[in-house]
C-alpha positions as CSV (number, residue, x, y, z in Angstrom):
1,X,6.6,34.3,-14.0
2,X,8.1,32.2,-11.1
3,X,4.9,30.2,-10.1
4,X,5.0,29.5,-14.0
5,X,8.1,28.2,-14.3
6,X,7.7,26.3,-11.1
7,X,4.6,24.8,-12.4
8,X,6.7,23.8,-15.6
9,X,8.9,22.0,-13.3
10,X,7.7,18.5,-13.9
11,X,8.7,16.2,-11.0
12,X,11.0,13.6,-11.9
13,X,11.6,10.1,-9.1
14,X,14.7,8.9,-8.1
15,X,14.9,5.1,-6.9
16,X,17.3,3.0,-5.0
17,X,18.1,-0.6,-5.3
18,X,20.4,-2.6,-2.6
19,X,22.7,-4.4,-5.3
20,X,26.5,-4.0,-6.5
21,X,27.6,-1.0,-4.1
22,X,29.7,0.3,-6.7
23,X,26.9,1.2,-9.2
24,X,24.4,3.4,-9.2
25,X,22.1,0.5,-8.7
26,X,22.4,1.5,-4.8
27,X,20.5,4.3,-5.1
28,X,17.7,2.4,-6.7
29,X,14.9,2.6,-3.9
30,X,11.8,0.5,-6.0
31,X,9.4,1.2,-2.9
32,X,9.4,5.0,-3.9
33,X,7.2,4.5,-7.0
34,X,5.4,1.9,-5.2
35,X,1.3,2.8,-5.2
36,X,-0.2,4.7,-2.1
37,X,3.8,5.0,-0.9
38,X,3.8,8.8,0.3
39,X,7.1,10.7,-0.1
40,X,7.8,14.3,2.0
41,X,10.9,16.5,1.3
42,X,11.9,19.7,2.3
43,X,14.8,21.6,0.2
44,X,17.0,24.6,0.5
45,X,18.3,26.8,-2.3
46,X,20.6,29.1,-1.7
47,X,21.1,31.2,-4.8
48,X,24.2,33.1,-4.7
49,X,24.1,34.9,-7.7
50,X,20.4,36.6,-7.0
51,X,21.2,37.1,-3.3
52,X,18.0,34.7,-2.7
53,X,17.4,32.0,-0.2
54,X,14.2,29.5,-0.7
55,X,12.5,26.5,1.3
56,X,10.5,24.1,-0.8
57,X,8.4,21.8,1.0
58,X,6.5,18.6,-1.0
59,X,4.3,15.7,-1.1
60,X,4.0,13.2,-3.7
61,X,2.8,9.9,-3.8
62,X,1.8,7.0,-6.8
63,X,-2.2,7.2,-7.1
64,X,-2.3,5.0,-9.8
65,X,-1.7,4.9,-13.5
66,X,-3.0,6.8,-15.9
67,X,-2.6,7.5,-20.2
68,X,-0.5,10.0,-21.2
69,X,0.2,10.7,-24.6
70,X,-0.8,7.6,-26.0
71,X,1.1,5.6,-23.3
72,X,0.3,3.6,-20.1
73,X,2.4,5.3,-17.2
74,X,2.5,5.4,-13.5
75,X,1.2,8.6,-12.1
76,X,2.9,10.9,-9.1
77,X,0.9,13.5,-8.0
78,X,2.8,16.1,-5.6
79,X,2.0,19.2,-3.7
80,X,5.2,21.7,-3.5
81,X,4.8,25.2,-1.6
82,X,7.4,28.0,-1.1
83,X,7.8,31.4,0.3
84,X,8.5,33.8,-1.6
85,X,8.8,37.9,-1.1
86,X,5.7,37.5,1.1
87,X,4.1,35.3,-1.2
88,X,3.1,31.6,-1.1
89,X,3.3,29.7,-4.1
90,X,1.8,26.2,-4.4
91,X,2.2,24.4,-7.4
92,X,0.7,21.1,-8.2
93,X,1.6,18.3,-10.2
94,X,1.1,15.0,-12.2
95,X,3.7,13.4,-13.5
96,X,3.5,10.6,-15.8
97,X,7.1,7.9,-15.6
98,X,7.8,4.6,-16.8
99,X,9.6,2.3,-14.4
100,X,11.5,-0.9,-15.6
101,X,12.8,-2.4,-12.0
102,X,14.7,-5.2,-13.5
103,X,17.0,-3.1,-15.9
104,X,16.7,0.1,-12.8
105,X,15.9,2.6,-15.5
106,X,13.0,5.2,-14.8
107,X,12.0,7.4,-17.7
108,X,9.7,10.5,-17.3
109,X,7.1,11.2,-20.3
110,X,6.1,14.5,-18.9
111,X,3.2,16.3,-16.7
112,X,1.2,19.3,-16.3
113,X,1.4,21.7,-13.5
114,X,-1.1,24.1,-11.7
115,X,0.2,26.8,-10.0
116,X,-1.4,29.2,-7.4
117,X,0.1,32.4,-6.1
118,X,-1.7,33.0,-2.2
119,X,-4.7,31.4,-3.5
120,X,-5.1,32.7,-7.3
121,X,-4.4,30.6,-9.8
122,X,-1.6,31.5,-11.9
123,X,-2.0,28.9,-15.0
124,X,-0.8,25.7,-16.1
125,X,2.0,24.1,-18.0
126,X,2.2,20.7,-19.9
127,X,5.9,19.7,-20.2
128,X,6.1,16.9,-22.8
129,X,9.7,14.7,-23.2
130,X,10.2,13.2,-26.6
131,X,11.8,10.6,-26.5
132,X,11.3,10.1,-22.6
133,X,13.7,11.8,-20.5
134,X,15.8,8.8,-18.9
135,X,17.6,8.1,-15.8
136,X,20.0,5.0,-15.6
137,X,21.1,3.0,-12.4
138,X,22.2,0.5,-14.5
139,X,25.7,2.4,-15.0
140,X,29.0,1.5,-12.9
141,X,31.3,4.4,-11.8
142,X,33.2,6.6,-14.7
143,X,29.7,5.1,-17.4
144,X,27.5,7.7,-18.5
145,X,24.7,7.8,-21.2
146,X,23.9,10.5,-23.6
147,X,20.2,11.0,-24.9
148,X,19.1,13.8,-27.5
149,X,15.8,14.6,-26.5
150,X,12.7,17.5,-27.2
151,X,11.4,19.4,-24.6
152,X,7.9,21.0,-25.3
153,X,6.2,23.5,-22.8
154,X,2.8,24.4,-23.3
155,X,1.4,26.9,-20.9
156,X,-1.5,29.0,-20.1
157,X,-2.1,32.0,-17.7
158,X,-5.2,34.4,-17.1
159,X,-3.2,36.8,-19.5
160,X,-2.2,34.4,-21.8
161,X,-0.1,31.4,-23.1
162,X,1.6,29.7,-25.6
163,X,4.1,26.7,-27.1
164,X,7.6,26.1,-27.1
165,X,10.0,24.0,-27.7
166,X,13.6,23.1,-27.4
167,X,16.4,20.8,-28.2
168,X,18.3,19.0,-25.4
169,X,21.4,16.8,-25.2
170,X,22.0,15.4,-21.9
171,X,24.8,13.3,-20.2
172,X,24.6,12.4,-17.2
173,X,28.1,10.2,-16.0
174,X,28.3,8.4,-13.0
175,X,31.2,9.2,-11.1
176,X,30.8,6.8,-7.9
177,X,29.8,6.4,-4.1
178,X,31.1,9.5,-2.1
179,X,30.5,9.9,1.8
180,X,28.5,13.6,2.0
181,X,28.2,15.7,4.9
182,X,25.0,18.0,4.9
183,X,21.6,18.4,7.0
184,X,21.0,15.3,7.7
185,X,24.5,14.1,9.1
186,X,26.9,11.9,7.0
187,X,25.2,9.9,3.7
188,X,26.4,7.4,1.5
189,X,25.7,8.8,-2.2
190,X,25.5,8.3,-5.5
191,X,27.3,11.0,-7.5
192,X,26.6,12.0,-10.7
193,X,28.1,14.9,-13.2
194,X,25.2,16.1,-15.4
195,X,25.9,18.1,-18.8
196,X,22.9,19.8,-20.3
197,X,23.5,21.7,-23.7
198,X,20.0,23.6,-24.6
199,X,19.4,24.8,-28.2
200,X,16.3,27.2,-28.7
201,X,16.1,30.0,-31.0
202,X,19.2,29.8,-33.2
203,X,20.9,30.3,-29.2
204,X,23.3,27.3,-27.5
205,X,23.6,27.0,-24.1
206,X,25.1,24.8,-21.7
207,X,24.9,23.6,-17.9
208,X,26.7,21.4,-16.0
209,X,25.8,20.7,-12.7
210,X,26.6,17.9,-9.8
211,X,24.0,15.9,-8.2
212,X,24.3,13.1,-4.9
213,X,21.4,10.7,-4.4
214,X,21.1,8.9,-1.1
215,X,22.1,5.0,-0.7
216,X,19.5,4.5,2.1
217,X,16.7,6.2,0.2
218,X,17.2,7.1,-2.9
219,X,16.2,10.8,-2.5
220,X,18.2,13.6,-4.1
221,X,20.8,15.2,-1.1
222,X,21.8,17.7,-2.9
223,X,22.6,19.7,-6.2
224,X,25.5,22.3,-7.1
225,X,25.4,24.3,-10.1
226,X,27.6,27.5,-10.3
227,X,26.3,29.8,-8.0
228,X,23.1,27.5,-6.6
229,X,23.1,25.0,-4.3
230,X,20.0,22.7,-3.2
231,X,20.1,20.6,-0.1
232,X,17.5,18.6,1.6
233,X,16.7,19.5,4.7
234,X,14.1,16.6,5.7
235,X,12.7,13.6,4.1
236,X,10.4,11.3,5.0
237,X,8.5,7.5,3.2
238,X,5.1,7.1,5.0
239,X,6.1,9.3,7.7
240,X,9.7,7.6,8.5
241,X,12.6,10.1,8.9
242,X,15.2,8.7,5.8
């Protein structure tokens, strides 16, 4: 059920842009969806709630562009693998984005997922956003954006599969630069509040949870949600420490 979900897990870039240091427009790094550019992360997740500790390491690059539903998007193809109760899990995945530099806005249409459990392949998933899921930089500290937004998850295993589909409402506020401490020494961040309320099956739900993206790179430092915490460990463009 994990590798499943992890394969559902569609990646989603973050870029960085060296403008008004106030906005988010400084964690707008246009080189990271630029073709053949090839991206290496390594994250920690401490889960506090199940007791559980994970390391994700991944690759991911742009190879190209590709259809997707109808529409002309850039392409990221990534590799992530984790440990797990003795088990390694790979999950692979093409992502399909849109990328409008001038306005710093990155939208993700979806992807499908392929994931493996110590060799054996464990099914696929097809996430599909409708409208695109976006992400603004274009937003100056105490803005945020709302978008209403479908989620639909199509998946198939040996033992099965099936459709759903869910209602989201996401806002995601900007609340400014903030100097964090972690792995990899002292960053300059972007810090962002996100809301997420979840309807699916007559049942309402709702996360909040705090994300920091790096000035220098414009990776993803960390993440809090109550209980869970994700740091990165390492991160690398073309082989270059960040």
């Amino acid at each position: 059920m994990k590798a499943m979900c992890a394969a559902a897990a569609v990646f989603f870039l973050s870029i960085t842009y060296a403008g008004n240091l106030a906005a988010a427009a400084a964690c707008f790094n246009a080189r990271l969806v630029e073709q053949g550019v090839v991206v290496e992360q390594r994250y920690r997740t401490v889960d506090k709630l199940e007791g559980s500790r994970t390391i994700v390491n991944s690759t991911q690059s742009i190879v190209g562009r590709e259809m997707f539903k109808g529409k002309n998007a850039l392409l990221a193809r990534s590799e992530s693998t984790v440990k797990e109760g003795g088990n390694t899990i790979t999950v692979n995945t093409d992502s399909y984005i849109l990328v409008q530099k001038a306005k710093k806005e990155v939208r993700s249409l979806g992807g499908v997922g392929q994931s493996f459990m110590n060799g054996v392949d464990q099914g696929t998933a097809e996430i599909r956003f409708q409208p695109a899921m976006l992400f603004r930089y274009n937003v100056s500290r105490g803005q945020a954006h709302t978008q209403r937004l479908t989620v639909t998850t199509k998946a198939t295993s040996p033992l099965g599969g099936g459709t759903t589909s869910m209602k989201q409402t996401i806002t995601r506020k900007y609340l400014g630069r903030q100097a964090l401490k972690g792995p990899l020494g002292t960053r300059q961040t972007c810090k962002f509040r996100v809301t997420t309320i979840i309807n699916q099956f007559l049942t309402r739900t709702k996360f909040v949870s705090t994300e920091w993206y790096d000035v220098k790179s414009g990776m993803l430092i960390k993440e809090f949600s109550p209980g869970v915490t994700t740091v990165l460990l390492r991160g690398t463009i073309d082989g270059v420490k960040i």
